[in-house]
LOBA-530233 format. One record per atom (N, C-alpha, C, CB): residue in one letter; x negated, y negated, z negated. Coordinates in pm, whole numbers, padded with zeros to 5 digits, always signed. Glycine has a CB too. Layout:
// LOBA-530233
AXYZ/...
//
This chain:
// LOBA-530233
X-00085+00118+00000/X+00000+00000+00000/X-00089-00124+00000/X+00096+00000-00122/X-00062-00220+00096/X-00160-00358+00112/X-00120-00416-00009/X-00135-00471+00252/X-00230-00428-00085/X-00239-00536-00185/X-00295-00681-00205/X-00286-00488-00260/X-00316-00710-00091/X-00389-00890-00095/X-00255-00921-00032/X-00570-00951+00022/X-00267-01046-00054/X-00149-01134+00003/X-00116-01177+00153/X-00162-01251-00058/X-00284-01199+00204/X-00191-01172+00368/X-00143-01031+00425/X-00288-01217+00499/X-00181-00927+00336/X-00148-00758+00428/X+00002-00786+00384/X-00238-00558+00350/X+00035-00816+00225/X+00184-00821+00179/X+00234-00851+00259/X+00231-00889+00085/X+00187-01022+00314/X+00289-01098+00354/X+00294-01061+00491/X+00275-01243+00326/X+00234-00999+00590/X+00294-00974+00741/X+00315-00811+00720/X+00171-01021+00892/X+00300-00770+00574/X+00397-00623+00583/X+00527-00655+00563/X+00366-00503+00471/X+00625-00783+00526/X+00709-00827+00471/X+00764-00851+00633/X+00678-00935+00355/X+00688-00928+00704/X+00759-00983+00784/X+00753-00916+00958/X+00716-01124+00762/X+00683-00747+00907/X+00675-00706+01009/X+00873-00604+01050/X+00511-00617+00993/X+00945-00657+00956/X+01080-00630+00941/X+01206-00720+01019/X+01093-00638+00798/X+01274-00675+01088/X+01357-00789+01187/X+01446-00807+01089/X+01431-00745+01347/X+01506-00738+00994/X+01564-00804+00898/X+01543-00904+00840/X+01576-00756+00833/X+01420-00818+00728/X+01343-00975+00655/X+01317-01090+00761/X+01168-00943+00584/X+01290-01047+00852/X+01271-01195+00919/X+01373-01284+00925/X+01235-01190+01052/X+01527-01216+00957/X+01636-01287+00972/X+01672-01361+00856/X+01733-01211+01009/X+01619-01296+00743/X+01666-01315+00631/X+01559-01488+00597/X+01643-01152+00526/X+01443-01465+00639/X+01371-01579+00593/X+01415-01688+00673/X+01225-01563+00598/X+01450-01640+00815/X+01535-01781+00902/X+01651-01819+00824/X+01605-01742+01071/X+01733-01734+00715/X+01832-01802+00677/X+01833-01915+00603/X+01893-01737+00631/X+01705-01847+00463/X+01669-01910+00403/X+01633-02028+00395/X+01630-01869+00384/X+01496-02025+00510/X+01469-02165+00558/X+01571-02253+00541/X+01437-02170+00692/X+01696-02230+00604/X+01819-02326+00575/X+01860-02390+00488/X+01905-02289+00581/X+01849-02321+00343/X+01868-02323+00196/X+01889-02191+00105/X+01983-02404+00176/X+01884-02209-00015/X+01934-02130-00059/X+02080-02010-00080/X+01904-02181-00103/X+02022-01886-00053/X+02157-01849-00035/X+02162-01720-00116/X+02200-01835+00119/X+02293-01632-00183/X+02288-01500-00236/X+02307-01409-00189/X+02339-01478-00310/X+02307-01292-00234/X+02283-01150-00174/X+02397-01134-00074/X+02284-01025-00290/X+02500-01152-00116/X+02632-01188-00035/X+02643-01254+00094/X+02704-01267-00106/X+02568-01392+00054/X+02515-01443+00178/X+02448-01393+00264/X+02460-01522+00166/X+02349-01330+00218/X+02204-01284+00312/X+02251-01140+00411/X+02043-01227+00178/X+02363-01046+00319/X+02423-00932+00348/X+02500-00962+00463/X+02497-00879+00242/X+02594-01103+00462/X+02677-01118+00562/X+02677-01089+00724/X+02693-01220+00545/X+02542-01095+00762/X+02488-01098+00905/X+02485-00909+00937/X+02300-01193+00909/X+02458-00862+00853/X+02399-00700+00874/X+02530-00694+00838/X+02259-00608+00780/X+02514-00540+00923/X+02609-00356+00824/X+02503-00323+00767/X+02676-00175+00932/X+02465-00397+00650/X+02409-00307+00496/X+02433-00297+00369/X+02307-00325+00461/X+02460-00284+00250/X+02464-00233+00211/X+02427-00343+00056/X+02414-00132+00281/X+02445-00422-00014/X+02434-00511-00106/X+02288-00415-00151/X+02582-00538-00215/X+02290-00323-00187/X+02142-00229-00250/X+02049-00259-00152/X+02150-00042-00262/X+02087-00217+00016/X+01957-00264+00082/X+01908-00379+00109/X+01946-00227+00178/X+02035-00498+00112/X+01987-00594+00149/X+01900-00655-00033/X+02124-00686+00237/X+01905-00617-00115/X+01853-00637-00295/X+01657-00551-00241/X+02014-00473-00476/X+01698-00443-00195/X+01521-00381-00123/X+01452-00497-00079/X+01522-00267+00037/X+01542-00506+00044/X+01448-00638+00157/X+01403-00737+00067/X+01554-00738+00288/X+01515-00782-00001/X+01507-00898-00110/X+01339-00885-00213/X+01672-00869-00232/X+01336-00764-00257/X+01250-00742-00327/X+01126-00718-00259/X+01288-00659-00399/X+01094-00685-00143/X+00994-00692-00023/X+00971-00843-00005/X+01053-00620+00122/X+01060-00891-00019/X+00990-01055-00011/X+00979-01142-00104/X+01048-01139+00068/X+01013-01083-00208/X+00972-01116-00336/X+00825-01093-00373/X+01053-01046-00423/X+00789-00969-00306/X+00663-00935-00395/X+00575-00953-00277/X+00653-00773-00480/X+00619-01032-00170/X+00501-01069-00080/X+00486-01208-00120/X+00524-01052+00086/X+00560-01256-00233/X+00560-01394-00258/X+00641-01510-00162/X+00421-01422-00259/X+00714-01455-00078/X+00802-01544+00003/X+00913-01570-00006/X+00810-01522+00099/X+00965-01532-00130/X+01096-01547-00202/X+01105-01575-00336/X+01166-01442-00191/X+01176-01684-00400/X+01177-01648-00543/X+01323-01645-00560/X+01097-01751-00647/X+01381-01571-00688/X+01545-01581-00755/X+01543-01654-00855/X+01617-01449-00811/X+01675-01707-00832/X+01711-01796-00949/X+01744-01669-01062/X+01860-01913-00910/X+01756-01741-01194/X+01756-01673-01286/X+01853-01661-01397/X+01665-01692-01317/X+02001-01732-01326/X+02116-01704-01404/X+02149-01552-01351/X+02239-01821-01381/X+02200-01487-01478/X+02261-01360-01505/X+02372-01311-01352/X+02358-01387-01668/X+02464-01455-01352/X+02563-01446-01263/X+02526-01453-01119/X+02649-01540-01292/X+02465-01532-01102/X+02396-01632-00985/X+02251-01620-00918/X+02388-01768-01044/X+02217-01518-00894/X+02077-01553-00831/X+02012-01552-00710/X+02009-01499-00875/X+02059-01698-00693/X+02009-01755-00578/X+01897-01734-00483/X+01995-01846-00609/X+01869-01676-00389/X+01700-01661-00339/X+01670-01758-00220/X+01659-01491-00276/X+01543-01832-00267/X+01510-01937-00195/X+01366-01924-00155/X+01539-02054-00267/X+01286-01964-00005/X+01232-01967+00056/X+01109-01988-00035/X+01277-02031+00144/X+00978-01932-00008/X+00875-02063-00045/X+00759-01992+00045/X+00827-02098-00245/X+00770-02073+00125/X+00683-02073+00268/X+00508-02064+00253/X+00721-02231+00352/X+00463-02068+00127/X+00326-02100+00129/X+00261-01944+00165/X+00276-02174-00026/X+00296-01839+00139/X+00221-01733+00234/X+00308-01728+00336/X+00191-01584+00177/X+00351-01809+00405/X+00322-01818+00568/X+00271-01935+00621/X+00441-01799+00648/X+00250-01994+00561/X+00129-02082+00591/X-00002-02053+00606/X+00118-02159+00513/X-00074-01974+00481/X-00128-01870+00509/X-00191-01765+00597/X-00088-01851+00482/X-00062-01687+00640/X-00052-01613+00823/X-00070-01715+00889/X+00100-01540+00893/X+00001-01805+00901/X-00017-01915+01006/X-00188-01908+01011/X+00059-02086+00952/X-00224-01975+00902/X-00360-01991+00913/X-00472-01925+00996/X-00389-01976+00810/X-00434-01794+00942/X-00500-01670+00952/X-00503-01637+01129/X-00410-01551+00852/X-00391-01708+01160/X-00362-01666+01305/X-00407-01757+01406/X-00219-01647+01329/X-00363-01866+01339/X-00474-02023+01419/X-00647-01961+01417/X-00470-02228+01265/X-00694-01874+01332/X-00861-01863+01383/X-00852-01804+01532/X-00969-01741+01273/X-00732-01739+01565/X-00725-01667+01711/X-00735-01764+01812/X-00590-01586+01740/X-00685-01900+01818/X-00628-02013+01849/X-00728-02014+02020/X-00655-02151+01708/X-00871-02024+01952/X-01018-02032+02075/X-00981-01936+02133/X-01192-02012+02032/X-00991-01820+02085/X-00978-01699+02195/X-00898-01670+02225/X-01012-01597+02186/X-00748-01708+02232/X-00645-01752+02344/X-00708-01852+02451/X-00514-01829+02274/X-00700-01974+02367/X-00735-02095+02506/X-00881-02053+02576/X-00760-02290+02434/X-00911-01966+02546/X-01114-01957+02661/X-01029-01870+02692/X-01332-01907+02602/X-00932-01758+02686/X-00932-01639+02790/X-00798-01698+02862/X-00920-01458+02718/X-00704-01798+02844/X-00613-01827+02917/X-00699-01951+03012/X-00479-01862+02828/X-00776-01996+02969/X-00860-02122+03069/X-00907-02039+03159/X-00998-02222+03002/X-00983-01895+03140/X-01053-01826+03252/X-00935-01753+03363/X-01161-01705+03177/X-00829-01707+03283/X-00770-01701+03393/X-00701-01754+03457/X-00738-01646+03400/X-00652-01894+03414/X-00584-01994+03497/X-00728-02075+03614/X-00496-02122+03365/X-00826-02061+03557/X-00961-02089+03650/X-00900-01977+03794/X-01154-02021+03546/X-00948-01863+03735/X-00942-01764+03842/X-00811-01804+03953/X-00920-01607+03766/X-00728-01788+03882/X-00584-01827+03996/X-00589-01961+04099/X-00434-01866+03891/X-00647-02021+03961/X-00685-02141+04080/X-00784-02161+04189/X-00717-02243+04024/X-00864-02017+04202/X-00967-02021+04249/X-00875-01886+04374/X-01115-01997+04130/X-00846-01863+04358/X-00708-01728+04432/X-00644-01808+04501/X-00575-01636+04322/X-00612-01923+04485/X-00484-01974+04542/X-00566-02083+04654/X-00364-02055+04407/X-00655-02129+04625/X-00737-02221+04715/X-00831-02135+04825/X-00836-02316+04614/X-00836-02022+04758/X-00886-01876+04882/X-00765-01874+04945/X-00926-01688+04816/X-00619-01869+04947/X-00501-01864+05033/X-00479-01954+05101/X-00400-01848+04981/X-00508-02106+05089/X-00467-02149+05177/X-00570-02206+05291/X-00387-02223+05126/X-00695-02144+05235/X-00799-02190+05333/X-00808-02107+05464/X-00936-02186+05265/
//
């Protein structure tokens, strides 16, 4: 089981659920009820997911008995973000070489 916080956090969000679930969030806060509404699942599974993004740190609950609210907190995906911007160069040098090439393909066509 990944135990540092970026393996948590893109094991959390390698889920189309959880993901849906964090787009909701983003919105505001909302409860299990809420979050359940979109799926056929199950108040227990959608409380799992819940707890998958809890312990990747991308969720916290409110803490009335009755009421507990789960709300966003984006800082490990900022994080990923981060982590994913070092890729950033080696996109743009291998998309520059091959938009070079095409352009170099396409000026061979019309000559």
């Amino acid at each position: 089981m990944p135990t540092d916080q970026l393996s948590r956090t893109f094991a959390a969000l390698a889920d189309p659920t959880r993901r849906a679930m964090l787009a909701r969030l983003a919105q505001g806060e909302a409860t299990v009820g809420e979050l359940a509404d979109p799926f056929p699942l199950t108040f227990a599974a959608v409380s799992k997911h819940l707890g998958v993004l809890e312990s990747a740190g991308l969720v916290s609950r409110g803490r009335d008995a009755r009421y507990r609210p789960a709300r966003l907190d984006a800082r490990p995906l900022a994080a990923a973000s981060g982590w994913i911007g070092d890729y950033e160069r080696f996109w743009k040098d291998n998309l520059g070489a091959i938009d070079a090439l095409l352009t170099t393909l396409q000026q061979g066509e019309t000559e």
